[in-house]
Backbone as a ProteinNet text record, in pm:
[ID]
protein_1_A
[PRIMARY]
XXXXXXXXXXXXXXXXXXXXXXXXXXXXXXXXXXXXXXXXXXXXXXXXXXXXXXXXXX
[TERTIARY]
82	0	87.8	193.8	263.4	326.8	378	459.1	343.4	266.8	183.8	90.4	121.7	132.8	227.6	341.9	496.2	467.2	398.8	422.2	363.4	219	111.5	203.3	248	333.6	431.7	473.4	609.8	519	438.2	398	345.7	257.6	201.9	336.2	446.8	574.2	661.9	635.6	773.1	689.9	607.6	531	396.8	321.3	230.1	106.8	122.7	-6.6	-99.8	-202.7	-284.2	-423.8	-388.4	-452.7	-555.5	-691.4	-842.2	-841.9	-875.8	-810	-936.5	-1023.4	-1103.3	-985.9	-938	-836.7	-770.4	-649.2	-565.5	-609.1	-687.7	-769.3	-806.3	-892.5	-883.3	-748.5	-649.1	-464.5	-484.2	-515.2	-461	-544.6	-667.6	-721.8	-727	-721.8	-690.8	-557	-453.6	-317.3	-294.4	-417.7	-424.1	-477.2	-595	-681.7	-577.9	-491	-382.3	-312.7	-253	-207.1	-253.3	-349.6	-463.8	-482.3	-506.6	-542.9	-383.5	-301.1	-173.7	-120	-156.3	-102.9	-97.7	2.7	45.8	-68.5	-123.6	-216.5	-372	-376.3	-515.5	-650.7	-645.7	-751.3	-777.3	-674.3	-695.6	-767.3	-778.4	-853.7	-985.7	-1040.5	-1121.3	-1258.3	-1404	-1487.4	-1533.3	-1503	-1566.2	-1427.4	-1346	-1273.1	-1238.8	-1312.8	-1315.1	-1409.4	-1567.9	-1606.9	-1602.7	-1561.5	-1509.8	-1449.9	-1354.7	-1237.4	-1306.3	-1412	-1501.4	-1374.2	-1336.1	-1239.9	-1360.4	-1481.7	-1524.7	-1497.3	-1429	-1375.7	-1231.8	-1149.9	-1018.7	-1108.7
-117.1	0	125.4	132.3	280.5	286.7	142.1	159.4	216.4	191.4	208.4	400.8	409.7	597.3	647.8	587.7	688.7	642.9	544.1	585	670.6	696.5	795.4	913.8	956.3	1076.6	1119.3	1043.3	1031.8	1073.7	1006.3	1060.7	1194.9	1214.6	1352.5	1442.5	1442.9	1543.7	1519.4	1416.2	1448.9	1419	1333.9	1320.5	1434.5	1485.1	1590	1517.8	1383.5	1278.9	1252.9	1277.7	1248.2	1153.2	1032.1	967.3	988.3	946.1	989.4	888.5	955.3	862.7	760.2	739.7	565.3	530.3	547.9	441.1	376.5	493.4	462.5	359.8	355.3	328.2	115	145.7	15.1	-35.2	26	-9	-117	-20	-90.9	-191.5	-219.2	-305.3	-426.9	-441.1	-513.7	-605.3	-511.2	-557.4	-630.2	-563.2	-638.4	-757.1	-769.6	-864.8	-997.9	-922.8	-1067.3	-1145	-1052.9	-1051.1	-1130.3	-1159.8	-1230.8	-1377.1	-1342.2	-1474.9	-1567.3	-1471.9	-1589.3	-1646.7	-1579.9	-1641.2	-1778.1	-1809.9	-2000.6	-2031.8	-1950.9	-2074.2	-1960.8	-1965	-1919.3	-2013.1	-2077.2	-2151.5	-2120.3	-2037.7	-1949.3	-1841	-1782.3	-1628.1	-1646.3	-1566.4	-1535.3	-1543.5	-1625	-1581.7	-1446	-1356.5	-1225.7	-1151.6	-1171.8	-1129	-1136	-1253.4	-1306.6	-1216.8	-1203.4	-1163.2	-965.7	-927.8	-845	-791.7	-894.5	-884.4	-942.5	-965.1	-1067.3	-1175.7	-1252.6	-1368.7	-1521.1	-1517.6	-1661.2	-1759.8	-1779.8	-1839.6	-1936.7	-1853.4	-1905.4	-2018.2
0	0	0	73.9	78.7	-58.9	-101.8	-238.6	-341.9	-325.5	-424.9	-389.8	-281.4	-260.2	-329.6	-287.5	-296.3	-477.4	-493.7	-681.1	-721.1	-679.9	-705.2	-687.5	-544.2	-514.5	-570.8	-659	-765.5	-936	-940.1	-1053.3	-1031.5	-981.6	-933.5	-956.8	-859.6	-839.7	-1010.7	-1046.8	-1169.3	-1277	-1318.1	-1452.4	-1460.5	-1368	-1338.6	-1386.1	-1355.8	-1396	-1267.7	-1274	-1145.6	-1193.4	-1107.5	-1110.3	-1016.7	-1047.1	-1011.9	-871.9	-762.7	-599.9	-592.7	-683	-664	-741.8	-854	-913.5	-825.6	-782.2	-680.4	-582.3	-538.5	-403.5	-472.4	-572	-699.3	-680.4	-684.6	-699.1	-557.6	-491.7	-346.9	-308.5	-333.1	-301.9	-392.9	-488.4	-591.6	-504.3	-479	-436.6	-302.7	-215.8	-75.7	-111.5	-181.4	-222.5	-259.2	-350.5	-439.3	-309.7	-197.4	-131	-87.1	45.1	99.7	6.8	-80.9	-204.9	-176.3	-202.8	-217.9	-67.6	32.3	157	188.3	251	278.6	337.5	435.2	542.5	497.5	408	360.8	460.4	437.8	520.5	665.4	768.3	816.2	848	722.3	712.4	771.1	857.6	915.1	791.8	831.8	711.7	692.1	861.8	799.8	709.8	738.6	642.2	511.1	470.5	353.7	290.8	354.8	325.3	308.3	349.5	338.8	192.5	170.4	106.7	-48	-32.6	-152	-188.6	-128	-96.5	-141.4	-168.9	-136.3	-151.6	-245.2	-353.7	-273.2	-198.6	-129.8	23.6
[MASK]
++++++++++++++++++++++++++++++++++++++++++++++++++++++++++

């Protein structure tokens, strides 16, 4: 999640590209989401968190 600020904050300061903050926001959750999906002990995860995370599937 921060890497994915400090890129936003990097484009913003040197390319003068601003991305629309649901995108951004899409970035990061998308990325937590993969995140969550690929973990070793998935079977773990909490169901409200799953649900949450629209996980049903893992």
């Amino acid at each position: 999640m921060v890497y994915s600020l400090w890129q936003e904050r990097n484009r913003r300061i040197f390319d003068n590209h601003f991305q629309p903050p649901q995108t951004a926001a899409e970035e990061i959750i998308n990325l937590i989401r993969t995140h969550i999906t690929n973990m070793e002990h998935k079977c773990i995860i909490p169901a409200l968190i799953r649900d949450i995370w629209g996980l049903h599937g893992t």
